[in-house]
C-alpha positions as CSV (number, residue, x, y, z in Angstrom):
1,X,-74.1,-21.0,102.0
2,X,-75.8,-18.1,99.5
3,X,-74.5,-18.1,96.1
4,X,-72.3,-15.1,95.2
5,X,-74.0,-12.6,93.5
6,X,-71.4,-11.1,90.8
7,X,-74.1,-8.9,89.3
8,X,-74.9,-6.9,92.8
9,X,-74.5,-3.2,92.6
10,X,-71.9,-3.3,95.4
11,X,-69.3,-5.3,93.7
12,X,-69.2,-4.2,90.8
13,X,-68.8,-0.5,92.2
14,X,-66.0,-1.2,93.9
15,X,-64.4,-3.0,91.4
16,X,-64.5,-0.1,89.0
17,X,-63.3,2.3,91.9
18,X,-59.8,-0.1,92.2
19,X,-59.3,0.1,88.7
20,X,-59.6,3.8,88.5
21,X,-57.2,4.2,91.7
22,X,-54.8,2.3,90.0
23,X,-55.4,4.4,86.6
24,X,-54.5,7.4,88.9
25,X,-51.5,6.2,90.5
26,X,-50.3,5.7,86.8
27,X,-51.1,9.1,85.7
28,X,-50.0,10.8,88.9
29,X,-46.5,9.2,88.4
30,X,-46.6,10.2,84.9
31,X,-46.9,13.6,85.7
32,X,-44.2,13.6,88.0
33,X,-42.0,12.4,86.0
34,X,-42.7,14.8,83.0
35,X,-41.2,17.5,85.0
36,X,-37.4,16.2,83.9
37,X,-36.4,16.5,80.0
38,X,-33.4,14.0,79.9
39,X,-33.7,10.5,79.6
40,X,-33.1,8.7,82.3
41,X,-29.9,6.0,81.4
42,X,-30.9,2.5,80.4
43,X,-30.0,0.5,83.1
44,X,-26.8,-2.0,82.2
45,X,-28.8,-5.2,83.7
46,X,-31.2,-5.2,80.4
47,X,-29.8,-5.1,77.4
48,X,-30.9,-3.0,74.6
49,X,-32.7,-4.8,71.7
50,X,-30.6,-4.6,68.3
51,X,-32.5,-3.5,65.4
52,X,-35.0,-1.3,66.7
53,X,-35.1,2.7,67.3
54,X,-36.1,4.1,70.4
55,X,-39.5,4.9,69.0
56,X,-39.9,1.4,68.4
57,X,-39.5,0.3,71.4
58,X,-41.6,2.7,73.4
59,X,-44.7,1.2,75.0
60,X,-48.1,1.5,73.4
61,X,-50.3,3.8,75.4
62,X,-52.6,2.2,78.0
63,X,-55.9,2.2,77.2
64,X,-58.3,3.8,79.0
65,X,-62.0,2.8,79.4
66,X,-64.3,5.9,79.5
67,X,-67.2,4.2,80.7
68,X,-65.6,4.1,83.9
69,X,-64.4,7.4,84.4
70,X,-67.0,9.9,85.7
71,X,-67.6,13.3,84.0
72,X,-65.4,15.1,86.2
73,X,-62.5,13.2,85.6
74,X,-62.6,13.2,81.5
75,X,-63.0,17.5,81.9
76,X,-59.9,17.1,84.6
77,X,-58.1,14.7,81.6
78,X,-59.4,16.8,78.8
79,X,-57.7,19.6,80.7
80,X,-54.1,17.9,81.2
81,X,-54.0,16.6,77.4
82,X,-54.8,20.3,76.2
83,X,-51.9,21.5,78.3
84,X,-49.2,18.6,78.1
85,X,-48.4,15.6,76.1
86,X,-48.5,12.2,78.2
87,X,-45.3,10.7,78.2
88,X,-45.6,7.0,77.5
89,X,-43.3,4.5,79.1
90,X,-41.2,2.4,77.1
91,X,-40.3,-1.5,77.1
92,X,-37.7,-1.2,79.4
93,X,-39.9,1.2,82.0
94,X,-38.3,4.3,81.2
95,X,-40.4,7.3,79.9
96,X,-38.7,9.3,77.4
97,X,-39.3,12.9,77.8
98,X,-41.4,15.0,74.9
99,X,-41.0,18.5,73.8
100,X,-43.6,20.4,75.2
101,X,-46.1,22.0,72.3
102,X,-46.0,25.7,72.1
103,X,-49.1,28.1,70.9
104,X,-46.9,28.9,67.2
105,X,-47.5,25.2,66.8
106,X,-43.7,24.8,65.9
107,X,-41.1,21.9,67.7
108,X,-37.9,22.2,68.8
109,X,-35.5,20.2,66.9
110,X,-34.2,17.3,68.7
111,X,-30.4,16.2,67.6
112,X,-30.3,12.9,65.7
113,X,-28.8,9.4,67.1
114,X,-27.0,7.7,64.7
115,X,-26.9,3.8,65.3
116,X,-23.1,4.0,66.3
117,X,-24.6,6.2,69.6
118,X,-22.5,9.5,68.6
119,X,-24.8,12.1,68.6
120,X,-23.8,14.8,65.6
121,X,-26.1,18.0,65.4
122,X,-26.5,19.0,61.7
123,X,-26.6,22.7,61.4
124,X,-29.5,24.1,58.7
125,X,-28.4,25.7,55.5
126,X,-29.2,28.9,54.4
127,X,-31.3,29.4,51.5
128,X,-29.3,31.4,49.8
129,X,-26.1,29.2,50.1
130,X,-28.1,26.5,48.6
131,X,-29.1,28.3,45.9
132,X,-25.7,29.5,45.0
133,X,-25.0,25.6,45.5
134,X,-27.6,24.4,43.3
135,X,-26.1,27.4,40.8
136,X,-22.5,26.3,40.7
137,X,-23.8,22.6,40.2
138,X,-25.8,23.7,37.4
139,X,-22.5,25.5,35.7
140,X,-20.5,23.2,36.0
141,X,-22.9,20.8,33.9
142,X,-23.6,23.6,31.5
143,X,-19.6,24.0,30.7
144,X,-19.3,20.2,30.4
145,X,-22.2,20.0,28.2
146,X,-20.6,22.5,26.3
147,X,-17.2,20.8,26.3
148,X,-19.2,17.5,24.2
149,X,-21.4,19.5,22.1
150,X,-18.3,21.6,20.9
151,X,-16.3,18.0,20.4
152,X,-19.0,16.7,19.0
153,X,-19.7,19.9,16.2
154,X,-15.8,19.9,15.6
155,X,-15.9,16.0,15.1
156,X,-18.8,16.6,12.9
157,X,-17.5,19.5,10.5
158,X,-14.6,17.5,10.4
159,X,-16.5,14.0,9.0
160,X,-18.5,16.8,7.1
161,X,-15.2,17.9,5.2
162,X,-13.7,15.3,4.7
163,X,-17.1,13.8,3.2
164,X,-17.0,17.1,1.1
165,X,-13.2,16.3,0.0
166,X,-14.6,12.8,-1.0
167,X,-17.4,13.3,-2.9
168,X,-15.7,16.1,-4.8
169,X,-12.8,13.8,-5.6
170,X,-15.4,11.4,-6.5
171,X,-17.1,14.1,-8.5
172,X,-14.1,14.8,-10.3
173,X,-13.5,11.2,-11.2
174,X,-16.5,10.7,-12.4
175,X,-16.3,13.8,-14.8
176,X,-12.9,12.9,-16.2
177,X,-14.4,9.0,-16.5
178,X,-17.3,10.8,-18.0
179,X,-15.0,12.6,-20.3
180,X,-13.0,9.4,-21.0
181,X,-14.9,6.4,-20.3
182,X,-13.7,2.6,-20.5
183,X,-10.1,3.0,-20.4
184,X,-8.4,0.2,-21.3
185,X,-4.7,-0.7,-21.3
186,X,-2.6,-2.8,-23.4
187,X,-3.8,-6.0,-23.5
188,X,0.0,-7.9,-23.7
189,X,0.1,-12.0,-23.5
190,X,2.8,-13.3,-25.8
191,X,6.2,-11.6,-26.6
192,X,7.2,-12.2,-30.5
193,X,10.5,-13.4,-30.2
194,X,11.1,-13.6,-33.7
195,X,10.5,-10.3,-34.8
196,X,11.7,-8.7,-31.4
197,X,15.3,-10.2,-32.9
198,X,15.3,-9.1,-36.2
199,X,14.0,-5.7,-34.9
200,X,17.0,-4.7,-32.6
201,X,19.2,-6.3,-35.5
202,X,17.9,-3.5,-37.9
203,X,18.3,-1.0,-35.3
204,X,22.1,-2.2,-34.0
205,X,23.5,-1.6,-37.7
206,X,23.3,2.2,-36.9
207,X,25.3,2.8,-33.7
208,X,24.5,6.5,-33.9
209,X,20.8,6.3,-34.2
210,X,18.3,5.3,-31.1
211,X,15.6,3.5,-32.1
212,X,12.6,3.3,-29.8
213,X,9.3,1.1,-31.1
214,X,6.6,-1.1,-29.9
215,X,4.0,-3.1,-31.9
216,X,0.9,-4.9,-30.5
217,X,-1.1,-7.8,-32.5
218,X,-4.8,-6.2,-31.4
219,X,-6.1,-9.8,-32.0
220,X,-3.7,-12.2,-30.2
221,X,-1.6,-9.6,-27.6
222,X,1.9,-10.8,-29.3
223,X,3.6,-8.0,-29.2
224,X,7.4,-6.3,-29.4
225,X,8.5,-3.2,-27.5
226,X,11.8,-1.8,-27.9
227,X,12.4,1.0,-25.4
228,X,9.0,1.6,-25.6
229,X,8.1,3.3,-22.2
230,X,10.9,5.7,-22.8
231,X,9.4,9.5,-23.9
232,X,10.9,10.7,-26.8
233,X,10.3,14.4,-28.7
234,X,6.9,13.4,-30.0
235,X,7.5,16.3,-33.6
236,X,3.9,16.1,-34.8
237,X,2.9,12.9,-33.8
238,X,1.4,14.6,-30.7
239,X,-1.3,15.8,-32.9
240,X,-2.8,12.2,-32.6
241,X,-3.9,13.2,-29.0
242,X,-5.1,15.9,-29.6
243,X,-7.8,15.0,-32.3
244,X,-8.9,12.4,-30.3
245,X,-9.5,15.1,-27.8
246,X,-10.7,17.3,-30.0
247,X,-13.5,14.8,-30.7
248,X,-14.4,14.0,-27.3
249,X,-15.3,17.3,-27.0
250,X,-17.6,17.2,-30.2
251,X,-19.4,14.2,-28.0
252,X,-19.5,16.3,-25.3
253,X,-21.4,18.9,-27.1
254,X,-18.4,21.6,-26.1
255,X,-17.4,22.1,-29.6
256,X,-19.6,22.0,-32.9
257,X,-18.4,21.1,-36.1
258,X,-19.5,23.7,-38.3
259,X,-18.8,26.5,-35.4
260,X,-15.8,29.3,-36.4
261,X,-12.5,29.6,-35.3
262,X,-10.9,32.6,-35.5
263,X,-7.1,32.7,-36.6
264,X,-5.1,35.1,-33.6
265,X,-1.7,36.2,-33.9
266,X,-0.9,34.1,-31.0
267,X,-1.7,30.8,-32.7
268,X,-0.2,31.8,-36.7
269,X,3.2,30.1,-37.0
270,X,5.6,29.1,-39.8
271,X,6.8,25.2,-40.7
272,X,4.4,23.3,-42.2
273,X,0.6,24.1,-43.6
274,X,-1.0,27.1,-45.3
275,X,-2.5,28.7,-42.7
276,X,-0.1,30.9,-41.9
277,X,-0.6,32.4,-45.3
278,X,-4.1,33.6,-44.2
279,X,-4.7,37.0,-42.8
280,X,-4.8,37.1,-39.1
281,X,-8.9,37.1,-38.0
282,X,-9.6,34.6,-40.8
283,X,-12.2,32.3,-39.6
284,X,-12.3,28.9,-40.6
285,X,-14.7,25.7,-39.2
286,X,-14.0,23.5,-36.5
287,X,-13.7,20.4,-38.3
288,X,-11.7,21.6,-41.5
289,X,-9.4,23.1,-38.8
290,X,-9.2,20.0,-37.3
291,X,-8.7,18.1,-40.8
292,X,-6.0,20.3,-42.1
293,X,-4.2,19.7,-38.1
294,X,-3.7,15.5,-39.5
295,X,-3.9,15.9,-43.7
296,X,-1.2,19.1,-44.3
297,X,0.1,18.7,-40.5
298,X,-0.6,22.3,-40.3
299,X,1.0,23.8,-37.0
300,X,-1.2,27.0,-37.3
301,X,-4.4,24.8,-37.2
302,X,-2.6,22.7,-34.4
303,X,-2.7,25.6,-32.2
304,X,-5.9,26.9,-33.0
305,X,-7.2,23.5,-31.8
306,X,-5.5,23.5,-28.6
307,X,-6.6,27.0,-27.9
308,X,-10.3,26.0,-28.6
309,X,-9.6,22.7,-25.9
310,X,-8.8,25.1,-23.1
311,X,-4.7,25.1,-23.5
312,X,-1.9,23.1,-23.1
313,X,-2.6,22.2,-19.2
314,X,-6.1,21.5,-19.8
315,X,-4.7,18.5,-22.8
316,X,-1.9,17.5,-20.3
317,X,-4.7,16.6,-18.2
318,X,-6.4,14.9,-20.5
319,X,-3.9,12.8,-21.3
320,X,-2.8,11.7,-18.0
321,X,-6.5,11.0,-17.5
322,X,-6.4,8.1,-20.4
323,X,-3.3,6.6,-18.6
324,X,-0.7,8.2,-20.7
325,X,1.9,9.8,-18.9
326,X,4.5,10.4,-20.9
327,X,2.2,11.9,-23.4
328,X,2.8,16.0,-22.8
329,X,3.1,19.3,-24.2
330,X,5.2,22.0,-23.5
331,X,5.2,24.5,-26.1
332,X,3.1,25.2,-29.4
333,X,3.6,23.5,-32.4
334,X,6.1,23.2,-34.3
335,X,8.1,22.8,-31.2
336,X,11.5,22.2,-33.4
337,X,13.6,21.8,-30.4
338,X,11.6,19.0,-29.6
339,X,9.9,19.8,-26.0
340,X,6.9,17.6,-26.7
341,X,6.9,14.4,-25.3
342,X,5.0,10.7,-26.4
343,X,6.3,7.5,-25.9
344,X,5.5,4.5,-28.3
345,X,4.0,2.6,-25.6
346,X,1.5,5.8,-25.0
347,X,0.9,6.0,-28.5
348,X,0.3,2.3,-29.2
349,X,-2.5,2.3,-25.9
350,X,-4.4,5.2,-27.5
351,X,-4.3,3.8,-31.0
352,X,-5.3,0.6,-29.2
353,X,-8.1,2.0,-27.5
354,X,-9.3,3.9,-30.2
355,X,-9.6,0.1,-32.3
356,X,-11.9,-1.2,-29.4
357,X,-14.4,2.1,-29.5
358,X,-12.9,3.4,-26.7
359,X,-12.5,7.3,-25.9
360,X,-14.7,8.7,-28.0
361,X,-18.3,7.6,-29.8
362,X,-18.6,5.2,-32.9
363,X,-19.7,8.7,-35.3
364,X,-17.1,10.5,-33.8
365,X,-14.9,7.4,-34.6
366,X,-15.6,6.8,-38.2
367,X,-14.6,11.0,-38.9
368,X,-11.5,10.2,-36.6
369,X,-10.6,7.7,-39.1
370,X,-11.6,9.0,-42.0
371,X,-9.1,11.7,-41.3
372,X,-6.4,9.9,-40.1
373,X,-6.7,8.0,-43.4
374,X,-5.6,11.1,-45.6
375,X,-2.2,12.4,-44.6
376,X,-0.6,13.8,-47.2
377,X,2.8,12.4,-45.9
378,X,3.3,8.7,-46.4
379,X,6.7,7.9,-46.5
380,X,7.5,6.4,-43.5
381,X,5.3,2.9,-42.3
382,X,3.3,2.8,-45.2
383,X,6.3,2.3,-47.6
384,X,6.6,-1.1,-45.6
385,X,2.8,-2.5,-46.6
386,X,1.8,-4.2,-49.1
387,X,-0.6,-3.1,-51.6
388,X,-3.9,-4.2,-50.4
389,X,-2.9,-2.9,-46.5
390,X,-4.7,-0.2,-45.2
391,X,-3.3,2.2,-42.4
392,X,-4.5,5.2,-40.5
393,X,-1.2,6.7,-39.0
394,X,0.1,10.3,-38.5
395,X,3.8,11.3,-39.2
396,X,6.3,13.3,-37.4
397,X,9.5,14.9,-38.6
398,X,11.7,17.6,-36.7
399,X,15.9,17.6,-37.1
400,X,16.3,15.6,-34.0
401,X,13.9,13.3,-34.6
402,X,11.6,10.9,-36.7
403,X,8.4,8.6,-36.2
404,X,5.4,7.4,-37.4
405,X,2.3,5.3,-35.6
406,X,-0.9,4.1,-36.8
407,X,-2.8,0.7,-37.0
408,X,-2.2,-1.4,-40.2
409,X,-5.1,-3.6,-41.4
410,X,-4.0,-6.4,-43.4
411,X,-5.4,-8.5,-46.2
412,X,-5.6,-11.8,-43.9
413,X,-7.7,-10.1,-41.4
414,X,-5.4,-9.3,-38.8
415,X,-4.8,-5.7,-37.5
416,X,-1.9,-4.4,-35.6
417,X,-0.8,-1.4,-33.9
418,X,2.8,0.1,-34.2
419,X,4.8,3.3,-33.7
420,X,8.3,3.9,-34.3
421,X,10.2,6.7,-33.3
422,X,14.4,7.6,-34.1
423,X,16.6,10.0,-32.4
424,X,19.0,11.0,-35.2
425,X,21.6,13.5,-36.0
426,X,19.9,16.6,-37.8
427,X,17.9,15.6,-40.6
428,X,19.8,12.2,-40.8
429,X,18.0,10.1,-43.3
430,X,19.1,6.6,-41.9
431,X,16.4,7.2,-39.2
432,X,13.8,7.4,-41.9
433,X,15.0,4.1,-43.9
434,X,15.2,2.3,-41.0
435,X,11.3,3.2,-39.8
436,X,10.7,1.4,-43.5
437,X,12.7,-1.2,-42.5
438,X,11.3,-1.9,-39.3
439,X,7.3,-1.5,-40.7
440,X,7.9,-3.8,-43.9
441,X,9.5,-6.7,-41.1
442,X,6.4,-6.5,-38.8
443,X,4.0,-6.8,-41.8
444,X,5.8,-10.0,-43.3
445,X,5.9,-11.1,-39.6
446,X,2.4,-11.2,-39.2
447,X,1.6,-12.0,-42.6
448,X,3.2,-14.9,-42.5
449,X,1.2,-16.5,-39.2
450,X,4.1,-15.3,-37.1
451,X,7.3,-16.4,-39.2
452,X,10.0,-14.2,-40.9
453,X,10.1,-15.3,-44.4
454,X,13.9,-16.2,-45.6
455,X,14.5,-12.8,-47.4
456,X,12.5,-9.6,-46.8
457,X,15.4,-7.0,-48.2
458,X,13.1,-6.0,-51.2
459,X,10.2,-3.8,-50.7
460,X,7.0,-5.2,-49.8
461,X,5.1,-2.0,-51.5
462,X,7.7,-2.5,-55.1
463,X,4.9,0.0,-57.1
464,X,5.3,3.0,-54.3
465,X,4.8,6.0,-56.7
466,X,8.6,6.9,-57.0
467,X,7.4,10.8,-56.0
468,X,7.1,9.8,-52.6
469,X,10.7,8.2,-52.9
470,X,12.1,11.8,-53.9
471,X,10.4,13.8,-51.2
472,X,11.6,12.0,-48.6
473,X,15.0,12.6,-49.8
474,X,14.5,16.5,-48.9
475,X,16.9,16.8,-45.9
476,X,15.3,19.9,-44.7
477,X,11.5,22.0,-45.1
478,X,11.8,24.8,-47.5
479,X,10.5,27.5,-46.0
480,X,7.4,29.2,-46.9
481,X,6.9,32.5,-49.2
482,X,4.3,34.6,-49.3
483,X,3.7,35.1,-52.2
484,X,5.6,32.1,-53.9
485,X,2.0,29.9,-53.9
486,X,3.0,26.7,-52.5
487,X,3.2,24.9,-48.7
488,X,5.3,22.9,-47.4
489,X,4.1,20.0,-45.5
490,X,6.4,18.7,-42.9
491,X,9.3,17.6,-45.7
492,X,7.0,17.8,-49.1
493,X,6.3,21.4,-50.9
494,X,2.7,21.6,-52.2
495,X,1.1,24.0,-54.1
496,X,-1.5,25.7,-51.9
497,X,-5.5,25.4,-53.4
498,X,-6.0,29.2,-53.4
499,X,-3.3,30.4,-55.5
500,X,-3.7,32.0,-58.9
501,X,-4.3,29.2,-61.6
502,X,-2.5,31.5,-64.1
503,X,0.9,32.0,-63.1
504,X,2.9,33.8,-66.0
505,X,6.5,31.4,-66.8
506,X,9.3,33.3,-65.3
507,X,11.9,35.2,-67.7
508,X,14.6,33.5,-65.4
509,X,15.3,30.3,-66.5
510,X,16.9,29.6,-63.4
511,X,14.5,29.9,-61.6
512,X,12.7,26.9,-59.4
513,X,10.1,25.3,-61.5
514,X,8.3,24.2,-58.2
515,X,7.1,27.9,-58.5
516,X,5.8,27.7,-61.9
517,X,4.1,24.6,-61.7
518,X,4.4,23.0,-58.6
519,X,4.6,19.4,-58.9
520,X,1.7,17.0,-57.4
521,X,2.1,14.7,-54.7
522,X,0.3,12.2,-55.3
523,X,-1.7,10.3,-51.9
524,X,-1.6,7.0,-51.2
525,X,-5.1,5.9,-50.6
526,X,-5.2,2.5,-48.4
């Protein structure tokens, strides 16, 4: 038997003409079945596979050979594809139906399948709604932007304000601590039993007077306060205050020394001093205006000082800035019906802070001091010292009431501070002898290493110039003259420096001889 030959001519044409009448039974059922644009229905015997589209699950394209195909055939395929797309069967043997392709080169949209099978056509928005759309969206965020930016600039000016009220608050405390730095209060550890007795056994021996005092050791803190926190009419003790103020203003550089002050109407009053005796517009320096407010307790120079510190308000202020509230001013000076407030506690913290450098600067101190060493008036709490005491202190004297407070320095070393103020019946003298009382007790207290000696009912100052004795037993201040030469300083009369040295003796032999030759006072000089 021959071998086959698999390589004749014969075979192999015959072969190739099979395949290609296969390839066109394909293509002519293809055809046929392109004519029909719905799907035919998947048929219930096999199941559809889960998790693929349809696309997926079409069948790739068969592939045809060109080799095999004559000329004539590719121009008669070339032809078909021009003019229709080949539909391609899918896994299952169906052939899914395509949209033909018109000459505009645009498809015709097809509805969407969702995965539940519900076919939902969505309809295509206009342009112009979109827009208007896109425009609302865009609103809406533009009016809630503006909604938190306005919260945000009203939260701001708010933290902006209040950081304002702050730091002008904190300004303001730091100009008055400026003005009044290192405030210090009372400095109060052991009460002095001893002499807080004998104190309120003085005062209970005159049921009619009321007797208000406190005294503070500036060494140890022992201290005594009777009443103390109490305001009382303050007479011209007030005038304390307002020298210290009056020098803080110096430091300040506000006020000059040597700078004029004019006398106004407004500020020339009666009482005590010579300064009323000046012609209105009389101009006199800041610190001799000052000196004569403490020495002569002149109520004309009082109000030229408070005029030159801004007013009354403006000291009130200044006061309650130091911590002393009680400490006020109402009217000018004299203020006999007694409107002016202090307190002895309020007078005793200044005084104290004053010892420790406090307030005011060491070369505004020493004048401070200096001047509050000369009152003419000393018949109150220095009539109580001994001899070798020293005291800086400033008197006050109106009908309804009395005081004195000032620091005492004493020969052992120690220093204290102590005001004592009376409310009396008009002019009553009691109140005065029992200020005496009360000082020369505290200065044998702390003489004596805190002890009461067995006896203190004499004196402790037994050489007191006897003049000072007899002024203080003037009930009430002569008034002034004109023309009569002399001053009267709160309860004394003094000659006044400017008068005529040659006064011719009056005729009258009744006459007061204070007016022909005034008598001296003479100054105690701790």
């Amino acid at each position: 038997m021959e071998p086959r030959n698999f390589s004749s001519p014969d075979a192999t044409e015959k072969s190739r003409e099979a395949r290609l009448n296969k390839l066109r039974e394909r293509r002519a059922k293809a055809v046929t079945s392109n004519s029909d644009s719905v799907l035919r229905p998947i048929s219930a015997e096999v199941p559809p596979r889960l998790g693929r589209s349809p696309e997926s699950n079409r069948s790739p394209e068969p592939i045809i050979d060109n080799r095999f195909s004559n000329r004539s055939d590719r121009r008669s395929e070339g032809r078909i594809q021009e003019n229709k797309v080949k539909p391609l069967p899918n896994r299952q043997g169906f052939v899914e139906a395509r949209p033909e392709q018109r000459s505009d080169n645009r498809t015709e949209l097809r509805p969407r399948k969702k995965s539940n099978g519900n076919n939902r056509t969505i309809p295509i928005k206009s342009p112009i709604k979109l827009f208007g759309w896109h425009v609302l969206r865009l609103a809406i965020a533009g009016i809630g932007l503006s909604v938190i930016a306005g919260t945000a600039i009203s939260f701001w000016q708010n933290q902006q304000s209040i950081s304002a009220k702050t730091n002008a608050t904190e300004l303001a405390a730091k100009e008055e601590a400026n003005k009044s730095p290192d405030i210090a209060p009372l400095e109060l550890k052991t009460e002095a039993v001893p002499l807080l007795s004998k104190v309120k056994e003085l005062a209970a021996k005159e049921k009619d007077l009321t007797m208000q005092m406190m005294v503070v050791d500036l060494d140890s803190g022992a201290y005594v306060q009777v009443g103390a926190n109490q305001p009382i009419a303050a007479a011209s003790t007030i005038k304390t205050p307002i020298l210290v103020a009056f020098f803080q203003d110096v430091d300040a550089g506000k006020i000059k020394l040597d700078e004029q002050l004019e006398m106004t109407a407004d500020v020339k009053v009666g009482e005590a001093g010579d300064f009323q005796l000046l012609p209105t517009g009389t101009k006199i320096s800041a610190l001799e205006t000052a000196t004569q407010m403490i020495v002569i307790s002149d109520n004309t120079a009082t109000n030229m000082i408070i005029k030159r510190l801004g007013g009354i308000a403006v000291l009130n202020q200044r006061f309650k800035s130091w911590g002393l509230n009680n400490m006020v001013i109402k009217n000018q000076l004299p203020d006999l019906e007694g409107t002016n407030t202090i307190s002895t506690q309020d007078m005793v913290t200044l005084l104290s802070m004053l010892d420790k450098g406090k307030l005011i600067e060491p070369r505004s101190r020493d004048r401070f001091m200096d001047i509050m060493r000369r009152p003419v008036t000393n018949t109150l709490l220095p009539k109580g010292l001994g001899e070798e005491a020293r005291i800086i202190h400033k008197t006050g004297d109106i009908g309804s009431a009395v005081g004195d407070a000032g620091i005492v320095d004493m020969p052992n070393g120690k220093r204290y501070a102590i005001a004592v103020m009376v409310k009396r019946p008009d002019n009553d003298q009691r109140a005065n002898e029992l200020i005496r009382q009360i000082s020369r007790t505290t200065y044998d207290y702390f003489l004596n290493g805190g002890s009461l000696p067995a006896s203190n009912s004499s004196p402790a100052n037994p050489n007191a110039p006897a003049s000072q004795e007899s002024n203080d037993s003037t009930n009430s201040p002569t008034p002034n003259n004109g023309g009569s030469g002399t001053s009267v300083i709160e309860n004394i009369t003094l000659p006044l420096p400017n008068t005529t040295p040659n006064v011719t003796p009056s005729p009258n032999p009744n006459s007061s001889p204070s007016l022909i030759n005034p008598p001296e006072v003479t100054r105690q000089n701790p």
